[in-house]
N, C-alpha and C positions, 0 to 999 in steps of 0.2 A: 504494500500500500504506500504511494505516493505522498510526501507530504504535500502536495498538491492536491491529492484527494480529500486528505485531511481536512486542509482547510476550507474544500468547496462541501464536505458533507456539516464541519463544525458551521459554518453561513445559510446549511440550507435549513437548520434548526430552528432561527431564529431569524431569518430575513424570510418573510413570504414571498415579495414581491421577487427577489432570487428565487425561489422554487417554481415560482408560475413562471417565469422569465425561461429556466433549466428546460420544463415545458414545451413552452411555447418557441423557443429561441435559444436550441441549446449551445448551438456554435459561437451568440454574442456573449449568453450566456458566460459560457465556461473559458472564451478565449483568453482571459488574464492566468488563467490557473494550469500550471505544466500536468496534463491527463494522457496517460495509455487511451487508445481507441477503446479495451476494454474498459475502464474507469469512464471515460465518457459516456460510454452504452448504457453505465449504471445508472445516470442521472436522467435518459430516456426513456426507462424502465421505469413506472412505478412498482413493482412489487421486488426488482434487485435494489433497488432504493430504499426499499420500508425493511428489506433484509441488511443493507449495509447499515442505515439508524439502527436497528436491532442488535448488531454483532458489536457497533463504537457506545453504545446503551451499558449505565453501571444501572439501569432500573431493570432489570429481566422482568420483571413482573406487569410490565407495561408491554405491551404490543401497540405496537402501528400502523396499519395498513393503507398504504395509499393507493387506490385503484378507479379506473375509472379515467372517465374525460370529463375533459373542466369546459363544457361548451357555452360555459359565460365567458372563454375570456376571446376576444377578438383580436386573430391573428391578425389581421386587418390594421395598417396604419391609421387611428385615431387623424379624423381631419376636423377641423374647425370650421365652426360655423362661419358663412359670410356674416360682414359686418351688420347689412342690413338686415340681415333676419336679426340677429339679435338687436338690433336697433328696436324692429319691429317687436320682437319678442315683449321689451321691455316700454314700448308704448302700452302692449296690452296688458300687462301684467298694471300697471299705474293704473289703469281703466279700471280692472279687478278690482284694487283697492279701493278707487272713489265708488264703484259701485257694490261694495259687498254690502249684504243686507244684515250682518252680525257679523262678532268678535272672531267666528271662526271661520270663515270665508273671509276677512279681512286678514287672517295674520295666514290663511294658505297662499294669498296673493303676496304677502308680502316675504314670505319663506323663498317663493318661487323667482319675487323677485331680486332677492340678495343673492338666490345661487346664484343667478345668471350676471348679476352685478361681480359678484366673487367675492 
């Protein structure tokens, strides 16, 4: 074992966004970290994955299993909205507010408006 693997299996413990990343993108992923092709393969695997957390694991009593597909996360480059939609967005959400008919339709307009504000 690599200490290169080391330190990508000690990160993948506690950084999620690395584990979905390992996922999703294992080649940007893991390219800072010197990996055997097999070591690599581990990180593509969920279930040689949930065995390597298990083998560097001083809790035996705990099991892990990571399996499955995450098809919430979108391989897909993230694009940004046009300006003007959110322009627009945020006209209508102000509308929302002057027209809410109570406290709780006023603060969902105004929730929606601070996401989009940021």
């Amino acid at each position: 074992m690599s200490h290169g693997f080391k330190d990508a299996i000690a990160r993948v413990q506690h950084d999620y966004a690395f584990y979905i990343r390992c996922q999703s993108d294992p080649e940007t992923a893991l390219a800072s970290y010197s990996l055997t092709p097999e070591e690599q393969a581990t990180f593509r695997d969920p279930q040689r994955l949930a065995d390597a957390l298990q083998q560097g694991s001083s809790m035996r009593s705990i099991k892990v299993t990571i399996s499955g597909t995450h098809d919430w996360i979108n391989r897909a480059e993230a694009q940004a909205p046009k300006e003007e939609v959110v322009t627009e967005l945020i006209a209508h959400e102000i509308e929302s507010i002057r027209q809410a008919g109570n406290d709780d339709e006023r603060r969902e307009s105004t929730l929606r408006l601070v996401r989009l504000v940021g």
